[in-house]
Every structure is written in C-alpha cells, then in structure tokens.
C-alpha positions in Angstrom: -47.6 43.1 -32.3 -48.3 41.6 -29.2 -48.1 37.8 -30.3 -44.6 39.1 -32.0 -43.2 40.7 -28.7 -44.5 37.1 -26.6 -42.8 34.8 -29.2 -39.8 36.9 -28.6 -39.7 36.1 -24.9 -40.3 32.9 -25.0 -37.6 32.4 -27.4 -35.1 34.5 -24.8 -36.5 32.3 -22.0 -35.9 29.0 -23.7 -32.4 28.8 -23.0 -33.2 29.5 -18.7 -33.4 25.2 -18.4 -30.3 24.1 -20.2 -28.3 27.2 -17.8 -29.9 25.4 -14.9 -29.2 22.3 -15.6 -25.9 23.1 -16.3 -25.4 25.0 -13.6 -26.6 21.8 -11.3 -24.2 19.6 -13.5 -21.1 22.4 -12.4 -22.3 22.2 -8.9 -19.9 20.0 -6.4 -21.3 16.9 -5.4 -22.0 15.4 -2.1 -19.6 13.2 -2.8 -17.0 15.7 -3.5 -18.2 18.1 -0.3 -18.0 15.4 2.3 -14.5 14.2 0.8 -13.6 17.7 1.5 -14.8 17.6 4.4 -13.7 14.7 5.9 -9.9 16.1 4.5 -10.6 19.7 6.8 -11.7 17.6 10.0 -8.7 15.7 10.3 -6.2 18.2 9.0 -7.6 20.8 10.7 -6.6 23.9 9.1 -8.2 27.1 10.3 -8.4 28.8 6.9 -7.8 28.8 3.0 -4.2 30.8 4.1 -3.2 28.0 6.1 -4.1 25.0 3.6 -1.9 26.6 1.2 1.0 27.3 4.0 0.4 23.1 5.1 0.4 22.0 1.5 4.3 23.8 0.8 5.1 22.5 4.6 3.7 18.5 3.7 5.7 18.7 -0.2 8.4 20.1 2.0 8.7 17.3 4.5 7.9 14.4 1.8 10.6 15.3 -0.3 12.7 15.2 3.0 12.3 12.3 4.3 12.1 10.6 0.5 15.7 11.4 0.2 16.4 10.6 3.6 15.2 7.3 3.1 17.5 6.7 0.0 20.2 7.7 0.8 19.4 5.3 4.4 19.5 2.5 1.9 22.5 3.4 -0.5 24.5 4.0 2.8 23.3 1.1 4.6 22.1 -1.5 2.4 23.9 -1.1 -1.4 27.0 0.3 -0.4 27.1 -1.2 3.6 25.5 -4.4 3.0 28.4 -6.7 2.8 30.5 -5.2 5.9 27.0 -6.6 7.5 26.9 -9.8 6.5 23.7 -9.4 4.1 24.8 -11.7 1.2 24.9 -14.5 4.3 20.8 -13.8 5.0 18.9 -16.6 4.3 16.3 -16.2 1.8 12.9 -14.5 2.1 10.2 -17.1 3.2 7.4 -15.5 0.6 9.1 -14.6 -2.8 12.6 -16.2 -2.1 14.0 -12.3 -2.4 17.4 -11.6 -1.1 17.6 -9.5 1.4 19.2 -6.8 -0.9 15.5 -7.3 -2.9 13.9 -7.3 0.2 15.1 -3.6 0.9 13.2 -2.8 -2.3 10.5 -4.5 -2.2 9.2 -3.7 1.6 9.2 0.2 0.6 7.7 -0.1 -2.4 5.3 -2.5 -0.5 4.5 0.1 1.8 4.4 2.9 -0.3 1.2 1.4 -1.9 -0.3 0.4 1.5 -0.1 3.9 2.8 -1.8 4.9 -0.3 -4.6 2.4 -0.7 -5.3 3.1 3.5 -5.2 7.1 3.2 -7.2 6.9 0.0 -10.2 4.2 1.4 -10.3 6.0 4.7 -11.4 9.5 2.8 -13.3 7.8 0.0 -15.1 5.3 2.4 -14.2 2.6 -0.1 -13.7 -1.0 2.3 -12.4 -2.4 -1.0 -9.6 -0.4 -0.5 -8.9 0.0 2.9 -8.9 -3.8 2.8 -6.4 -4.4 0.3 -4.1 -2.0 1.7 -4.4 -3.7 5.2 -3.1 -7.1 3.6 -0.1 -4.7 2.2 0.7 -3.5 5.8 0.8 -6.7 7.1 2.7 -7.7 4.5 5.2 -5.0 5.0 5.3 -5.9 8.8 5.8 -9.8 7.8 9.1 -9.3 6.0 10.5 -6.5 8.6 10.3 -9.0 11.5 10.9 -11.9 9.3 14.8 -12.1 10.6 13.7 -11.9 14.2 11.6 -14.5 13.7 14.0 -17.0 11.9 16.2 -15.9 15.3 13.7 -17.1 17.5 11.8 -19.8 15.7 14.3 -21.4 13.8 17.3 -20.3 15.0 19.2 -19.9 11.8 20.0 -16.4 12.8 22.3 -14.9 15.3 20.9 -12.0 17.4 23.3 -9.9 16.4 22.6 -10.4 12.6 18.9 -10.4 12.9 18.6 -7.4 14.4 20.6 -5.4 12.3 18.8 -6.9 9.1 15.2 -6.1 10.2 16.0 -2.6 12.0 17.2 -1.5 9.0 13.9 -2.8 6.7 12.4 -1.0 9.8 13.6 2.4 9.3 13.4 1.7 5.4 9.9 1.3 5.6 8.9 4.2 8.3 10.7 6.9 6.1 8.7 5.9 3.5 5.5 5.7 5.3 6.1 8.5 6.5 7.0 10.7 3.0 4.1 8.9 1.1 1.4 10.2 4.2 3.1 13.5 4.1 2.7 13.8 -0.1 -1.0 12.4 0.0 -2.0 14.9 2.7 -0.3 17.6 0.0 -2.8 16.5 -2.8 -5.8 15.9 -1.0 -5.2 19.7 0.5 -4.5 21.1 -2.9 -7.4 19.5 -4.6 -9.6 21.1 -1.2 -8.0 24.2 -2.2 -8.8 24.1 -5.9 -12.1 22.5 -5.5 -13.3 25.4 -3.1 -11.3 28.5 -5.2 -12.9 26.6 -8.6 -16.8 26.3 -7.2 -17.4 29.2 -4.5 -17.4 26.8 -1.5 -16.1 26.7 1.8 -16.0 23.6 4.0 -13.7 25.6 6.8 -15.2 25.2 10.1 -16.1 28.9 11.4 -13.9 30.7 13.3 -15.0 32.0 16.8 -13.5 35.1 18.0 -13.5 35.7 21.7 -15.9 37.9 23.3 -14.0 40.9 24.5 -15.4 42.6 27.5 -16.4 46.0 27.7 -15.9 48.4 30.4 -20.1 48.3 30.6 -19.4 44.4 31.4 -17.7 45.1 34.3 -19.1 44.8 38.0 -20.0 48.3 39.4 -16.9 48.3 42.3 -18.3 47.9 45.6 -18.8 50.8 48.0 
C-alpha cells in the first residue's frame, strides 16, 4: 500500500516541470519589458487609465491631421497645381518625377522614415534607425530641391520656388506628424495589452504628497 500511494504522487508531481516551464515560456521577456518601458518613459503616462485616454487622443489626432494632409494636396497640388505654374517645374534631380509625383512621393517617403526612426529608437535596432535617417534626408532633399535650383542654378524664380517647396513642406509635416501620432497609438495599446495579458506593470509609482497633520505643526509661541 505504501509503494502504491508513492507511485501515485509521483505520477501527480510529474506534470509540476512542464507547468514551469511553461509558465517561464508565458512570462514577458526582457526584451518585451524594457520596450515597454522605454514606451512609458517617454510618453509618460501616469497610469493604465491614462494610456487608454492617450491612445483614443493619438488615433484621434492621426486621423486628423491624415485628412488634413489630403485634402492640403487635392486643394493645392491636384486641383491648384496649374493656377501655380507646377506643370512649368523642372524635373526632379533624383528620379526625374514631376513635381505632381513629387507630392506623392515625399509623403510616402516620409511616412516610412517616421516609421523606421520611431520603431529603431524603441527596439534599439541601428539597422533601422539608419535606414530611416537616409529616408529623412531624403525627404528634406526633394522639399528644398526648388530653393536650391533658385539659388544654385537659377532656373527658378523666387516666387515659384517658394511656393513649390512650402507646399512639399507642409505635405510632408502633416504626415510626419499623423504617422508619429498613429505609432505612439500602437506602441501604447500593445503596453496596454501586454501588461492586462501578463500581470505586469511598468508605470512608474505614483507619490502622493505628505499631508500635514495638526501634530506636524509648530507649538505657537508664547
């Protein structure tokens, strides 16, 4: 009887190592927790309330500006681009794109630097923070191209030039500006499911102030 009731524990205790391990396997990496991290320091939210509240705000403000930015370029590129003179624009010095191409290409240009520079600052990844450094400059080349054609080989009146790269200027802010706001939005949300999923909390602690007693309080002089 007793060997039976000992094989019969050891068979119920077999199983404790594969829980374990997979337990271990289900716990967040460090990886993962200084990603999260690295999110919450520069975001700064003060608790789970407010990443959900900053996530809604970020969508909010992406989806804002995104329009803002198109309809920007239907206003004053598609539909305002001949009243300006565009079809006159001398062609792009890398890609031979036409100014109306241009307009497309430097968002979209942008849009993937923002992404690759956000996503290889968190991650750490040089690789990628390179590549999307070459993007940005990129971007910045064929904004100031027209002022530079003004001013180095004067094919370009002021007037002209100015107009044609201010434009490609706001163009490409907007859309900085929309792509940062949507990336912020999924990093935060995957902070928010990654903590809610595993039991962890990354939020810095909250200090509440000291409030003073009346037994704090210097006796009053006589």
């Amino acid at each position: 009887m007793v060997l039976g009731e000992d094989s019969h524990e050891e068979a119920a205790s077999a199983p404790a190592p594969a829980a374990v391990a997979a337990e271990i396997d289900d716990a967040p990496s460090a990886y993962n927790v200084e990603m999260m991290e690295s999110i919450v320091q520069r975001l700064r939210p003060e608790d789970r309330h407010q990443i959900r509240d900053m996530i809604s705000e970020r969508g909010r403000m992406s989806g804002a500006l995104g329009i803002a930015c198109f309809l920007f370029w239907w206003v004053a590129v598609h539909m305002g681009g001949d009243s300006l003179g565009d079809s006159d624009l001398p062609a792009s010095l890398i890609g031979d794109f036409s100014y109306y191409h241009l307009s497309l290409v430097v968002p979209g240009v942008t849009l993937v630097a923002t992404i690759l520079l956000t996503m290889g600052r968190e991650k750490g990844q040089s690789l990628t923070s390179n590549a999307g450094g070459v993007l940005a400059v990129m971007a910045l080349f064929l904004v100031v191209e027209p002022i530079g054609r003004m001013a180095l080989l004067g094919d370009l009146d002021t007037q002209t030039a100015l107009t044609a790269s201010g434009r490609l200027a706001i163009i490409a802010a907007l859309i900085h500006m929309a792509t940062k706001m949507m990336v912020d939005s999924i990093l935060l949300e995957w902070v928010r499911g990654f903590m809610m999923s595993s039991d962890i909390d990354v939020l810095p602690e909250r200090q509440d102030p000291i409030i003073e007693g009346h037994a704090d309080e210097a006796p009053p002089l006589v």
